[in-house]
C-alpha positions as CSV (number, residue, x, y, z in Angstrom):
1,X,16.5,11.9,-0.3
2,X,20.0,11.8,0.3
3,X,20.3,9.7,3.3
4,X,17.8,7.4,1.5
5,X,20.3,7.4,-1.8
6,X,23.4,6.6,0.0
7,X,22.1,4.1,2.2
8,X,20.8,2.5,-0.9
9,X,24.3,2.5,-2.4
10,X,26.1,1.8,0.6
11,X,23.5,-1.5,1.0
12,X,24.4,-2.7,-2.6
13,X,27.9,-2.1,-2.0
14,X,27.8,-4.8,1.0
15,X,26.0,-7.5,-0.7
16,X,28.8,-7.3,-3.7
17,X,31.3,-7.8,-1.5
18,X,29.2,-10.1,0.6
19,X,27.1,-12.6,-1.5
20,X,26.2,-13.4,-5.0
21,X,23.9,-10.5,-6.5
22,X,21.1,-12.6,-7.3
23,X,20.4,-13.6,-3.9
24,X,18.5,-11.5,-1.7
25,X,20.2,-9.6,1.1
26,X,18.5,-9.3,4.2
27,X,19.7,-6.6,5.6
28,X,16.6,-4.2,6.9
29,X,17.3,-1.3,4.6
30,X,14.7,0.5,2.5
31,X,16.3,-1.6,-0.7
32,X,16.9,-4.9,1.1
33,X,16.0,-7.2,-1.4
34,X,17.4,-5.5,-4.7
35,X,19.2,-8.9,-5.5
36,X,16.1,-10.8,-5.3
37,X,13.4,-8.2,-7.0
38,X,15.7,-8.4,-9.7
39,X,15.0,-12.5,-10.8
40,X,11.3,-11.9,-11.1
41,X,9.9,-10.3,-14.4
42,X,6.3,-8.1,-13.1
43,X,4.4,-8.5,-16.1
44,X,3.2,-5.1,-16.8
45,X,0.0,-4.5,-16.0
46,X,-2.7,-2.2,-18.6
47,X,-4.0,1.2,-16.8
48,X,-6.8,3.5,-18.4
49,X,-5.4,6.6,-17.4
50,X,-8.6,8.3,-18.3
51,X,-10.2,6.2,-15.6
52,X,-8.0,8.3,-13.1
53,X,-9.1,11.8,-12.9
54,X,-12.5,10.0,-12.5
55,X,-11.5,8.5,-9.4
56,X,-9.3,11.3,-8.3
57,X,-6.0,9.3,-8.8
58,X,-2.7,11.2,-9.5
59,X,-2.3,11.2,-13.3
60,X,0.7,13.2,-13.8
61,X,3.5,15.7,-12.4
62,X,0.9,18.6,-12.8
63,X,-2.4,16.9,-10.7
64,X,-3.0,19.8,-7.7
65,X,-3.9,16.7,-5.7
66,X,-0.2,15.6,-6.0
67,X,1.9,18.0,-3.6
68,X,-0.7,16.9,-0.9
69,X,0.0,13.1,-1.1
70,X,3.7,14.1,-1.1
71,X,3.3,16.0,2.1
72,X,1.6,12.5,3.5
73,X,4.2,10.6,2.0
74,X,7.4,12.0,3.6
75,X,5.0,12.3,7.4
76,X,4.3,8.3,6.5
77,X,7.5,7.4,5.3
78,X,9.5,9.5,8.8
79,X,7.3,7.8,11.1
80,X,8.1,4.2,9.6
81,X,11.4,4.1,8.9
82,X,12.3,6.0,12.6
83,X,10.0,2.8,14.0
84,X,11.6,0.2,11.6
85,X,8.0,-0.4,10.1
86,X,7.1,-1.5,6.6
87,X,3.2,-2.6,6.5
88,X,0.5,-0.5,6.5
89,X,-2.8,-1.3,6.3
90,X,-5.1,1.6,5.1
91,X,-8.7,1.3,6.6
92,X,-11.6,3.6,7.5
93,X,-14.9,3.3,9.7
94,X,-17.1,2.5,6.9
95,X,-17.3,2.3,3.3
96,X,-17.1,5.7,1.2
97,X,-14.2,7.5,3.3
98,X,-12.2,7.2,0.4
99,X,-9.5,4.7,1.7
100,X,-8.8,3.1,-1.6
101,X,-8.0,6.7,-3.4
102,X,-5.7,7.5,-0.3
103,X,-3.9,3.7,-0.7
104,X,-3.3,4.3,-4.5
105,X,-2.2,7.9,-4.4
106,X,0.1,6.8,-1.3
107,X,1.6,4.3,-3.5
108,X,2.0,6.6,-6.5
109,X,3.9,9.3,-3.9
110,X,6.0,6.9,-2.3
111,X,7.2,5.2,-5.8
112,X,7.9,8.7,-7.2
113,X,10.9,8.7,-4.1
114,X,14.2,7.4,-5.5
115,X,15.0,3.9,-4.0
116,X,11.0,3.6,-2.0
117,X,9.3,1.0,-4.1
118,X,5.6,0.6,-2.9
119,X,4.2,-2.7,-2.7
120,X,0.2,-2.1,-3.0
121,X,-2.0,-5.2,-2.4
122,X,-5.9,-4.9,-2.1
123,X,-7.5,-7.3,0.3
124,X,-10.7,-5.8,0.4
125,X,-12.5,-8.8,-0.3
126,X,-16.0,-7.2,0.4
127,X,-16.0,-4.7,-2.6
128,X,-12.6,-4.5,-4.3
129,X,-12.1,-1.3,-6.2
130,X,-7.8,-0.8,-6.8
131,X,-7.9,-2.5,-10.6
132,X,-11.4,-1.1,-10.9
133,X,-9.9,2.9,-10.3
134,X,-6.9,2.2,-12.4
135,X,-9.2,0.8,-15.3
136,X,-7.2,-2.8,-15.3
137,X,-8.8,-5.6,-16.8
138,X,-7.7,-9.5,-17.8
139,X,-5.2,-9.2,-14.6
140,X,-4.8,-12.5,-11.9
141,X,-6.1,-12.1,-8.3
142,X,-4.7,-12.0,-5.1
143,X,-7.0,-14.5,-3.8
144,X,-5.2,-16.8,-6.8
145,X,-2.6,-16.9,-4.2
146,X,-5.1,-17.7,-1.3
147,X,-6.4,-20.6,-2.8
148,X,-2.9,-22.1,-3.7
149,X,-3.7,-21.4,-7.9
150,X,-0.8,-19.3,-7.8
151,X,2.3,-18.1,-6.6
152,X,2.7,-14.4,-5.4
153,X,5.0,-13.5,-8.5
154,X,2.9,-14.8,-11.0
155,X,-0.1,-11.9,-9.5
156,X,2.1,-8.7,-8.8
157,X,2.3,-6.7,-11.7
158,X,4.1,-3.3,-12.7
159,X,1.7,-0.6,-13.4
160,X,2.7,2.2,-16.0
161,X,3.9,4.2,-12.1
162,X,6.6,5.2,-10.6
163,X,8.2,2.6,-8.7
164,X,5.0,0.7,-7.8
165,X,4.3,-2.8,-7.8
166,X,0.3,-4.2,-7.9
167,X,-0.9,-7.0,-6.3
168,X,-5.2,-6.7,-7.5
169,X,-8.2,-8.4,-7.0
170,X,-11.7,-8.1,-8.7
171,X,-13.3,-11.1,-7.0
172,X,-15.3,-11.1,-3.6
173,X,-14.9,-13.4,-0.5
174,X,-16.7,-13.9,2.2
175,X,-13.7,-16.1,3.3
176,X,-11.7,-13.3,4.2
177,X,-11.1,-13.9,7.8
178,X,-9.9,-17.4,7.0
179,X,-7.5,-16.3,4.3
180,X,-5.8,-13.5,6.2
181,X,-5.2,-15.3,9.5
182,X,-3.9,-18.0,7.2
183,X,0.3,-18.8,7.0
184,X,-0.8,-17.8,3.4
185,X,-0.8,-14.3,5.0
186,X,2.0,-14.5,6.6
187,X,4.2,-15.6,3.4
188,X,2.0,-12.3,1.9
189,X,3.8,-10.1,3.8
190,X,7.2,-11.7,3.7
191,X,7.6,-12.0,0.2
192,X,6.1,-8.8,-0.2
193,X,8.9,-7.0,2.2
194,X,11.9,-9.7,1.8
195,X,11.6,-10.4,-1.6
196,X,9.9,-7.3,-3.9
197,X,12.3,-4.9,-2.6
198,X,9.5,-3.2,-1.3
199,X,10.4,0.0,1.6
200,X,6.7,0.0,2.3
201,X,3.4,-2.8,1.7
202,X,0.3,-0.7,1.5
203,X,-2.7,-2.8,2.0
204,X,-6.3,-1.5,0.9
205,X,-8.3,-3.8,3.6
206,X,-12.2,-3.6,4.4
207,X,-14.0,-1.0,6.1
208,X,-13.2,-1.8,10.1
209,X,-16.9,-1.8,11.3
210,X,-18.4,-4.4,7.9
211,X,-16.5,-7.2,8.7
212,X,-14.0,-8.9,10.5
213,X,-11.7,-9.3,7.6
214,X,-9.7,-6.4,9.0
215,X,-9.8,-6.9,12.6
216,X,-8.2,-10.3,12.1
217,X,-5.3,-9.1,9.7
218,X,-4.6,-6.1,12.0
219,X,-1.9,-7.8,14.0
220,X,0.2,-9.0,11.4
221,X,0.9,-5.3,10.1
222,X,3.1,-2.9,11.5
223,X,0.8,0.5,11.4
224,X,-2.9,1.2,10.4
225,X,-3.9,4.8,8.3
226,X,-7.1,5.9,9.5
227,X,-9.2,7.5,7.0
228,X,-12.1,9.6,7.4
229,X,-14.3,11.8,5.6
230,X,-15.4,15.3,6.2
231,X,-19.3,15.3,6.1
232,X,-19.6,11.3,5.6
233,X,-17.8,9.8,8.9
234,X,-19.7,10.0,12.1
235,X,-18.0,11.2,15.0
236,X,-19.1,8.0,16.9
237,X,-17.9,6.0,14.1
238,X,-14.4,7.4,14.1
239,X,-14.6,6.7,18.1
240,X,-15.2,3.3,17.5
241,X,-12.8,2.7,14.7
242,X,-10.4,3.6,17.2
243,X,-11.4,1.1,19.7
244,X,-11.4,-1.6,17.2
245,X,-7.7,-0.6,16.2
246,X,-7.0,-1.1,19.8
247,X,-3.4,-1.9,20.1
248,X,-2.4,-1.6,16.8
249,X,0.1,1.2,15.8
250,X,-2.0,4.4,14.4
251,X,0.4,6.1,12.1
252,X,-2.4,8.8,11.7
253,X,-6.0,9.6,10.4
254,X,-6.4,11.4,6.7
255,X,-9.3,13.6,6.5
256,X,-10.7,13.5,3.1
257,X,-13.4,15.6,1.1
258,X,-12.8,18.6,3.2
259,X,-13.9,21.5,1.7
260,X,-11.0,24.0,-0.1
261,X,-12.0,26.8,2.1
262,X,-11.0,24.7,5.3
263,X,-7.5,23.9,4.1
264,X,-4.6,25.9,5.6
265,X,-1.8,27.2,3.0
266,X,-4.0,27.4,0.0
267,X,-1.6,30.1,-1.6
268,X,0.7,27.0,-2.5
């Protein structure tokens, strides 16, 4: 945490001395764009928090779920920054794995890190759930931006979170493909990295074998989190997940719904 604070303060010391503060700096650091995070206002964005314990989301300080999403947030967050990596796109084989819980809780861990803003963006235009698991309603969609209705600022949002900004969807698509091998995607993740200040874009995408919507955005993100679950994925599904990732970076596969008993260190 350290490292992470003074390279945050030796960053913001160079762009004093080196530009006017309200332009973004593009240095690759894990607070690049401070400067120009700072001229957008993120509406704040309207969570039921009773919503979360529903949907197994970290609540507070105290959730039992939290050490382990911490545990997965400083593996994810080593294996990025030694790579120089700052997309990831969650997926699993098929629908149920519990991908969306892992993107959220991800986010949530990673925002709780001093100077690691997470940038979480659903584009799982098949069945979105993000807003739906935080309980968010009257919010604007991410496919606002697709369809040029609006611009990326006017969608993200700041949920009541640690250091997390929301990009959300409630609206399906079956124009998925089209929209994410788009230059619309590619100005996604740009603004999303250059100009959020973001040290990691988690993106809650499609299950791999439903649709192509995932394949095609694959090689515009840096690393892919594979998530499985214990008693639901097939082995054979997991196999071909893995083929279809092909040559995209695996940063590694979360096994969810395991049972307590299988769990090594249970006395912490």
């Amino acid at each position: 945490m350290d490292r992470i604070r003074n390279a945050v303060t030796r960053a913001r010391h160079e762009r004093e001395k080196t530009s006017p503060p309200a332009q973004p700096a593009p240095a690759a650091s894990p607070a690049r764009a401070d400067a120009g995070a700072q001229a957008y206002d993120f509406p704040p964005a309207v969570c039921d928090f009773d919503n979360f314990g529903k949907h197994r989301i970290i609540a507070n300080e105290q959730d039992p779920v939290l050490n382990a999403y911490r545990v997965l947030r400083t593996r994810v967050l080593q294996k990025m920054e030694a790579n120089g990596w700052r997309t990831l796109a969650v997926v699993s084989p098929g629908s149920g794995a519990g991908k969306t819980v892992t993107a959220i809780n991800l986010a949530i861990a990673i925002g709780s890190k001093t100077g690691s803003r997470a940038t979480l963006i659903d584009l799982d235009f098949y069945r979105p759930s993000v807003a739906r698991y935080l309980g968010m309603k009257d919010f604007p969609s991410v496919l606002d931006f697709f369809e040029d209705k609006k611009e990326l600022h006017e969608i993200a949002q700041r949920p009541p979170l640690p250091d997390v900004l929301l990009l959300a969807n409630e609206r399906v698509s079956r124009r998925g493909a089209e929209h994410l091998t788009s230059p619309k995607a590619d100005q996604l993740i740009d603004t999303a990295v250059n100009k959020f200040a973001s040290r990691v874009v988690i993106f809650d995408m499609s299950p791999l074998l439903g649709c192509d919507d995932t394949i095609a955005f694959l090689p515009k993100v840096d690393c892919a989190l594979l998530v499985a679950a214990s008693g639901d994925t097939r082995v054979d599904e997991l196999k071909e997940a893995r083929r279809v990732l092909g040559q995209t970076n695996i940063l590694g596969t979360v096994l969810n719904k395991a049972p307590a008993a299988f769990m090594p260190n249970q006395y912490y």
